[in-house]
Legacy VTK file of the C-alpha trace (Angstrom):
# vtk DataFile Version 3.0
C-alpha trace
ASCII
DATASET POLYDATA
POINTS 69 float
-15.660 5.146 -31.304
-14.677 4.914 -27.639
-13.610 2.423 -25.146
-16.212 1.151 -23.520
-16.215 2.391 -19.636
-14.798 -0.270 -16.993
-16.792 -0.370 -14.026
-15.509 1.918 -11.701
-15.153 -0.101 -8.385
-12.713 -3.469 -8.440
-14.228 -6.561 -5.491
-10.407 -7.652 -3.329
-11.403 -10.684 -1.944
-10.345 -10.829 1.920
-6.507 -11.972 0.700
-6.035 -9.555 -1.878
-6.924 -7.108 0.734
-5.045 -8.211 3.036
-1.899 -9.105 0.407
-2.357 -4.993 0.109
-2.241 -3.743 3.332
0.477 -5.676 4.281
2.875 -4.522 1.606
1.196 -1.117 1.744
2.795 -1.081 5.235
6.168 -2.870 4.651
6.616 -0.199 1.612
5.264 3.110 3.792
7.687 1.850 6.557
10.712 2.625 3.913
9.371 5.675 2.080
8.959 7.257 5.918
12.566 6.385 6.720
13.776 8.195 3.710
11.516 10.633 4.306
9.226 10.280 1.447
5.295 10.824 1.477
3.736 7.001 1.952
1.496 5.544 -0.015
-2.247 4.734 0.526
-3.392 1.442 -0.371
-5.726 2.697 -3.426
-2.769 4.393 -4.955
-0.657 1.151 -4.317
-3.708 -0.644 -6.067
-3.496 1.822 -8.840
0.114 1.049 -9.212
0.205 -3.000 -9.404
-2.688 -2.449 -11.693
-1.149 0.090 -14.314
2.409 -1.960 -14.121
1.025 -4.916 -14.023
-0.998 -5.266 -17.076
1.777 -3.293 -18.641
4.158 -6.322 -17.880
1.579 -8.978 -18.775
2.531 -11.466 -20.880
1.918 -15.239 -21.629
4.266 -17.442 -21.337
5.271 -20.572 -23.878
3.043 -22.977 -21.636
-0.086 -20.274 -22.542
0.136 -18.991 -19.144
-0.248 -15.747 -17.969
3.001 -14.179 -16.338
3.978 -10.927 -14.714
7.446 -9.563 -16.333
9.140 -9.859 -19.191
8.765 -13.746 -20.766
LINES 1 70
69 0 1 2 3 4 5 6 7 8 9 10 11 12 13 14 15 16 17 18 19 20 21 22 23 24 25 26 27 28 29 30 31 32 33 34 35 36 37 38 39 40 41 42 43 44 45 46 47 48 49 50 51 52 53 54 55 56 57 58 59 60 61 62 63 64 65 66 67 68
């Protein structure tokens, strides 16, 4: 048996979206000095996403915590 199917479009609220752009720019601004291909903000949100719940953990209060606990 499968995994069920996520739904395939996430809601950013107006900060997360703006959280995004603003790192998607600070990030693009040193890729393009090295001369690296920048990033869009979908495959930046792609990133955070697949790191992120890779690093996931809970912490000894029970809450959740990027990074290694």
């Amino acid at each position: 048996m499968g995994v069920p199917n996520m739904p395939a479009t996430l809601r950013l609220s107006t900060e997360e979206q703006e959280l995004l752009r603003q790192k998607c720019i600070k990030l693009n601004k040193k890729l393009i000095m090295a001369e690296k291909r920048p990033v869009t903000e979908s495959e930046l949100a792609h990133i955070i996403l697949k790191d992120g719940v890779k690093s996931l953990n809970i912490d000894n209060n029970y809450e959740l915590r990027l990074g290694m606990i």
